[in-house]
N, C-alpha and C positions, 0 to 999 in steps of 0.2 A: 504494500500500500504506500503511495506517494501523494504528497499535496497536490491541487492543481492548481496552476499556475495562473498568478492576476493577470491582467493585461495592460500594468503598468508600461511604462515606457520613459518616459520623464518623470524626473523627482527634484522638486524643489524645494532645498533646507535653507531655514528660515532663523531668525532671532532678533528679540526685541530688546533696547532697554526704554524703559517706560515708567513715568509718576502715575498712583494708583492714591487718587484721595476722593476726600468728599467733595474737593472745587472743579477735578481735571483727572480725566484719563488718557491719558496720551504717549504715544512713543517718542522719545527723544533720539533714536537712532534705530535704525534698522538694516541687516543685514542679509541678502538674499543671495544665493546661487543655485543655477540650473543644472541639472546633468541629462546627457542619455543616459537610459541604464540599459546597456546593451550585452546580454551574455551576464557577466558577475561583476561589470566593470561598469564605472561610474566616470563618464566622459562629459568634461565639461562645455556648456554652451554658454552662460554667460555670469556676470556679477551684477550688482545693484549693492550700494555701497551708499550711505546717508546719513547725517546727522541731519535732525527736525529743531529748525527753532520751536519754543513756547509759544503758545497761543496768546495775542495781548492777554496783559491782567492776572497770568499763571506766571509760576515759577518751579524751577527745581527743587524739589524736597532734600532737606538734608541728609538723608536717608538717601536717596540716589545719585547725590552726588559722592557720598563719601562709599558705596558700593560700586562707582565705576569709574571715579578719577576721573569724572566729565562736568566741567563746570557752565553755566551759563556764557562764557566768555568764546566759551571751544562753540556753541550752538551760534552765537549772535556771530561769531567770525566765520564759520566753516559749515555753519545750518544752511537750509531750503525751508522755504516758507509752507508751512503746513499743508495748504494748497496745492502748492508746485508738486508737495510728497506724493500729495491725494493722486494725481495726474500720474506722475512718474512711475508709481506702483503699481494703479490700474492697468496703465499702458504694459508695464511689464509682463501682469499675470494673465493681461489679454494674449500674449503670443503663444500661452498651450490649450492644449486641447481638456478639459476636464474631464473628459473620459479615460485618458488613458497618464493621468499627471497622480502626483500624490507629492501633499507637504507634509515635509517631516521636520519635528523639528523635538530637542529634549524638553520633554513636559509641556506641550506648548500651548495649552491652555488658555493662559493671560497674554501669549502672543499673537492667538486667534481673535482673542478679546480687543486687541490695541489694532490691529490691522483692519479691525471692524470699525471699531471708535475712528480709525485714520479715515478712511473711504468713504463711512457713510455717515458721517460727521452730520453734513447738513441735509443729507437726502442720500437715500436709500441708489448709492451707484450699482455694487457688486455683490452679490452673496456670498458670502466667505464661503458657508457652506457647500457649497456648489462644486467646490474645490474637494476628496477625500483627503482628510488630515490623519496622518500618524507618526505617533507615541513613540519614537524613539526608546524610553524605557523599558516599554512590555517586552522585546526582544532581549531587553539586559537581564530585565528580571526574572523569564522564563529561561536564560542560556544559567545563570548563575543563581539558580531555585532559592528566588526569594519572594516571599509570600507574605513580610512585615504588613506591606503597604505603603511602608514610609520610603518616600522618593529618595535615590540614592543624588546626591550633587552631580552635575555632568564632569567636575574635575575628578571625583572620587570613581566614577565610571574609567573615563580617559586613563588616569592611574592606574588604575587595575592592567587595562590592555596596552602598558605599558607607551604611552601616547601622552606627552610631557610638553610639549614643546607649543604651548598656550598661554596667554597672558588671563582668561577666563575676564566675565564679567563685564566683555567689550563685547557688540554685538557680531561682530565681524571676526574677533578669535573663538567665541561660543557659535559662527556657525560652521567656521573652519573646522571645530573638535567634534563636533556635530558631524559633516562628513568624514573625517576622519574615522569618526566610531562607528557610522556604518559603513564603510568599506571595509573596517575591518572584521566587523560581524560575518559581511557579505563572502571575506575570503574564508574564514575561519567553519562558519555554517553555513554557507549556500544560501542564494536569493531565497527557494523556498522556505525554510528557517527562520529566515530573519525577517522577509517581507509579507510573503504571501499568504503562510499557515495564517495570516492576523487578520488578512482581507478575503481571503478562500475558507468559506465555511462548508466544505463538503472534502471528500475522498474519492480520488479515482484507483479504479484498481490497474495492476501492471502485469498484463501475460507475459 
């Protein structure tokens, strides 16, 4: 008995840093890369690479400045205006196809959350949904049978499979270790393993 096989094809890993309050939710940087995934191997097509100024009137929480060493000075100098993201992002996740696309990203939850808050800010552009999103962790937590529940870190994951060479906490290094942790799954266990048994809920048999 073997899994059957999704019909992914393109996989785009993802990562947010983002203020999470009562005034603003919003991403202050985001980090995207495209792959084929052809055979076991993850070939790149492109980057999206961004710092987001604040929205008038917001500010960065101290709490997210001192978790990612990004201060208002790095956004107001080397940001894109909220807007321009809005657009920038759309345009990008316009060029796959949703049928055969999957975001992955570690825990991405609150970065599906902030790419919603990005896009459909003032009117309802793009359905995040629409996109299939996965869990990068189910595949850690099923390879290395952990059943806690409690999220392992994506540094304390990368450490493990011996994958060091990260600054972590920058959207753009969390989405580097981010591909890096699934191509190493992908070599170690096989595309089926790591991707498909989570999206293929059936068994085909093998004469």
């Amino acid at each position: 008995m073997v899994l059957a096989k999704s019909n992914i094809e393109n996989i785009i890993v993802l990562d947010t840093e983002f203020v999470s309050s009562k005034t603003i939710n919003q991403p202050f940087q985001i980090s995207i890369s495209a792959f084929h995934l052809i055979k076991n191997q993850l070939q790149k097509i492109s980057d999206f690479n961004a710092y987001i100024q604040m929205r008038p009137g917001t500010h960065l929480t101290y709490f997210a400045k001192k978790y990612t060493g990004i201060t208002e000075d790095t956004l107001l100098n080397q940001g894109i205006y909220p807007d321009a993201a809005t657009i920038q992002v759309v345009n990008y996740l316009l060029n796959f196809d949703v049928g055969n696309t999957l975001i992955v990203g570690w825990d991405p939850i609150n970065d599906k959350r902030m790419i919603d808050n990005l896009i459909n800010y003032s009117d309802e552009i793009v359905n995040v949904d629409a996109f299939p999103w996965f869990n990068l962790v189910k595949p850690y937590a099923h390879f290395n049978k952990i059943t806690s529940g409690i999220t392992p870190s994506l540094k304390e994951a990368c450490e493990k499979y011996g994958l060091t060479d990260f600054a972590f906490h920058n959207a753009e290094d969390d989405t580097h270790a981010t591909v890096a942790l699934l191509q190493k799954f992908i070599d170690e266990y096989g595309r089926e393993k790591t991707i498909d048994q989570f999206l293929v809920k059936k068994y085909v048999k093998v004469r």
